[in-house]
C-alpha angles and dihedrals in degrees: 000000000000133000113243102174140020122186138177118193105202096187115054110249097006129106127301130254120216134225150209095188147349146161135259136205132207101256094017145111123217113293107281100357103164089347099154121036118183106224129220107230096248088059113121096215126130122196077195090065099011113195139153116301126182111255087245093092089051129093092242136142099259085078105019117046099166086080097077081077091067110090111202138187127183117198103194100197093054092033107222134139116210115199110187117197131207090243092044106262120139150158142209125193145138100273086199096071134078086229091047101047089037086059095038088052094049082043090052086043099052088050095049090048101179095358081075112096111214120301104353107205113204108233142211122156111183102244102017133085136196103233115139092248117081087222139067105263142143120217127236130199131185114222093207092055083047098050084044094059087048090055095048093042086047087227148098101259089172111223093241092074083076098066099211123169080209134048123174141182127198094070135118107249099272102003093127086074096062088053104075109138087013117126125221135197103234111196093294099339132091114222132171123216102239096182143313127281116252108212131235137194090281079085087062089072126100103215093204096050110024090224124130086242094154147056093210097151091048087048111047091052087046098051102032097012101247145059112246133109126177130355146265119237133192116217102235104179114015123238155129120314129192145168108257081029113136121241109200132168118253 
């Protein structure tokens, strides 16, 4: 198998970067994987006590599909986060700082008008990410699982709905989920495959458009019988990643 792609998405619900490399540690996800989340202001979270929280009280695609159409990049060693607009509208500031994040979050309101709950606060707590899993984990999709579902749905369903850190080629349509508890060798990291991913309405969204153009929950449960597509894994021994890398079973 062979790693085609690999992605980090520094802003919950926002677009993806991609990357030639990075490195992983044992217990982590990627560097700044879902490192900043814009709350609604009925969320209960608190950066004080900071503890898992359901993506519901997120900005995040599952509700509010208009923000496909916000193209992000993050420079760490700036650091500067750059948010892009479809009517041209854009910022640029330090997410670190009380000043940056007050500004990104007035900037993220503004855009989601009456989809805002009261007052959204723009997060980023050293050491905690916003992914929708309570643990550290990377995600993993098969692209051959993915071009088999297309075939069956009779329809494009483009790999980036699915929102993974991993994509690899090489493998037999729907093998991952016959490697829970298996180890790989990942470039020159070791990861286990913990379970698979079960899909919400964030799927539904076309990335390009920012349009609900798909049933993909509905789908996937009519068609295997379940809802899942793609798989979590736990990084067991740190190293080097990169894209063309190989991904074997130990």
């Amino acid at each position: 198998m062979r790693i085609e792609h690999l992605y980090r998405y520094p802003v919950k619900g926002l677009t993806q970067e991609a990357l030639d490399e990075i490195d992983l540690t044992p217990g982590q996800l990627f560097p700044w994987d879902r490192a900043f989340a814009l709350a609604q202001g009925d969320n209960p979270f608190d950066p004080a006590e900071p503890r898992f929280v359901s993506k519901k009280f997120f900005m995040c695609l599952a509700h509010q599909a208009k923000i496909a159409l916000l193209k992000t990049q993050f420079d760490p060693h700036a650091p500067l986060l750059r948010i892009h607009g479809p009517s041209g509208e854009q910022i640029e500031e330090d997410p670190l700082t009380p000043e940056g994040s007050a500004a990104i979050a007035a900037f993220l309101t503004g855009f989601l008008g009456d989809q805002a709950r009261g007052e959204p606060r723009f997060h980023y707590v050293p050491g905690r990410n916003f992914a929708d899993d309570d643990q550290p984990v990377i995600s993993l999709i098969n692209l051959a699982s993915v071009r088999d579902f297309e075939a069956k749905v009779g329809g494009a369903r483009e790999f980036l709905r699915f929102r993974a850190n991993i994509y690899v080629s090489g493998a037999l349509p729907w093998a991952e989920q016959d490697w829970i508890g298996r180890e790989f060798q990942l470039g020159q990291a070791r990861v286990r495959v913990l379970r698979t991913i079960p899909r919400c309405g964030a799927t539904e969204v076309n990335p390009a458009t920012g349009i609900r153009d798909a049933k993909t929950v509905w789908e996937l449960r009519n068609i295997y019988g379940n809802h899942h597509l793609g798989v979590y894994l736990e990084v067991v021994d740190g190293g080097r990643v990169a894209v063309g890398d190989a991904m074997e079973e130990l």
